[in-house]
C-alpha positions in Angstrom: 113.4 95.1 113.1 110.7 91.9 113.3 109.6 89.6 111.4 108.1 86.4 111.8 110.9 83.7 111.3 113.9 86.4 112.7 115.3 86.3 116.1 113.5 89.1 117.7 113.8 90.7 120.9 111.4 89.3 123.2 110.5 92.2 124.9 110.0 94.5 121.7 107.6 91.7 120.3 105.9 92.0 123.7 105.7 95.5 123.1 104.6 95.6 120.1 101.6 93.0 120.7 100.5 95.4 123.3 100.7 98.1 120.7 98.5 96.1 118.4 95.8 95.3 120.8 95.2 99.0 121.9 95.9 100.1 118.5 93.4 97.8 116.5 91.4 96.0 119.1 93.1 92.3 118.3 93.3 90.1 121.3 96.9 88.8 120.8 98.5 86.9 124.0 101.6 89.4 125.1 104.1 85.8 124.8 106.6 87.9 122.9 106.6 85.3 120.4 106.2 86.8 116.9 103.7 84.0 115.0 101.3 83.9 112.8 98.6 85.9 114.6 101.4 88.9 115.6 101.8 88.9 111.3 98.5 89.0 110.6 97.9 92.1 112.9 101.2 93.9 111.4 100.1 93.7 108.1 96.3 94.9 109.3 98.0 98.1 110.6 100.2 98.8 107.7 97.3 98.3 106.0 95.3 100.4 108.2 98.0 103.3 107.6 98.7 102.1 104.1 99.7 106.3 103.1 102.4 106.4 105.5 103.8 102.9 105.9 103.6 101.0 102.6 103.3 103.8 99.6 106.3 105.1 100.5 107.9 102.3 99.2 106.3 102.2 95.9 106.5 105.5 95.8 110.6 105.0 95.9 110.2 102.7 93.4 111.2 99.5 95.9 107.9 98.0 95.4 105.0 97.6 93.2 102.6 95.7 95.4 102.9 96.3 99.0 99.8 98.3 99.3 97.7 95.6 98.6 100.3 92.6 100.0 102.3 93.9 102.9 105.1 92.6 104.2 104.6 92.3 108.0 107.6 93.8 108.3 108.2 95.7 111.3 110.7 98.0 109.7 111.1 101.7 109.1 108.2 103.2 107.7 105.8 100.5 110.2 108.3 101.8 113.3 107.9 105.2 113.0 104.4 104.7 112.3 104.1 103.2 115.9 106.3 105.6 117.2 104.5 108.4 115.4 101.1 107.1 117.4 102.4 106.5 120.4 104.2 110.3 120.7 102.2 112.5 118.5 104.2 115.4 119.0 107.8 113.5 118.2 109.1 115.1 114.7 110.4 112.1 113.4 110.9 112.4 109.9 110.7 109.6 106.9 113.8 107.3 106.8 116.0 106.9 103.6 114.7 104.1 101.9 117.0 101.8 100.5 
């Protein structure tokens, strides 16, 4: 999982800023370096698929304001998210949320 301030993989944050540039149009540099700008456009999508990746927290009861504060988290509901986008016909089912 990434987060700004973690040790993330290079290449995944790589990835992922790729992601976020075709997915939302932002121009983010593909350094692999998970900054400021990377968090910004992480919590834009999660935003952006707000039903999918952040109410099913609050809906668990884990949060009470991550719909209109994300996290910039990339964690489970915001990785299958991506992965739900980038295979549309991948069944991958909601994690356990804990």
């Amino acid at each position: 999982y990434m987060h700004i301030g973690r040790k993330n993989d290079i290449v995944e944050v790589t990835r992922l800023q790729a992601f976020l540039n075709r997915n939302l149009g932002t121009k983010i540099s593909p350094t692999g370096f998970f900054g400021a700008t990377t968090l910004s456009a992480v919590k834009l999508f999660q935003l952006k698929y707000t039903d999918s990746v952040l109410k099913p927290w609050v809906d668990a009861g884990l949060s009470t304001d991550l719909t209109s504060n994300p996290s910039g988290y990339v964690y489970l509901t915001t990785q299958r998210q991506i992965n739900l986008l980038e295979c549309p016909i991948a069944n991958i089912p909601m994690p356990e949320l804990k």
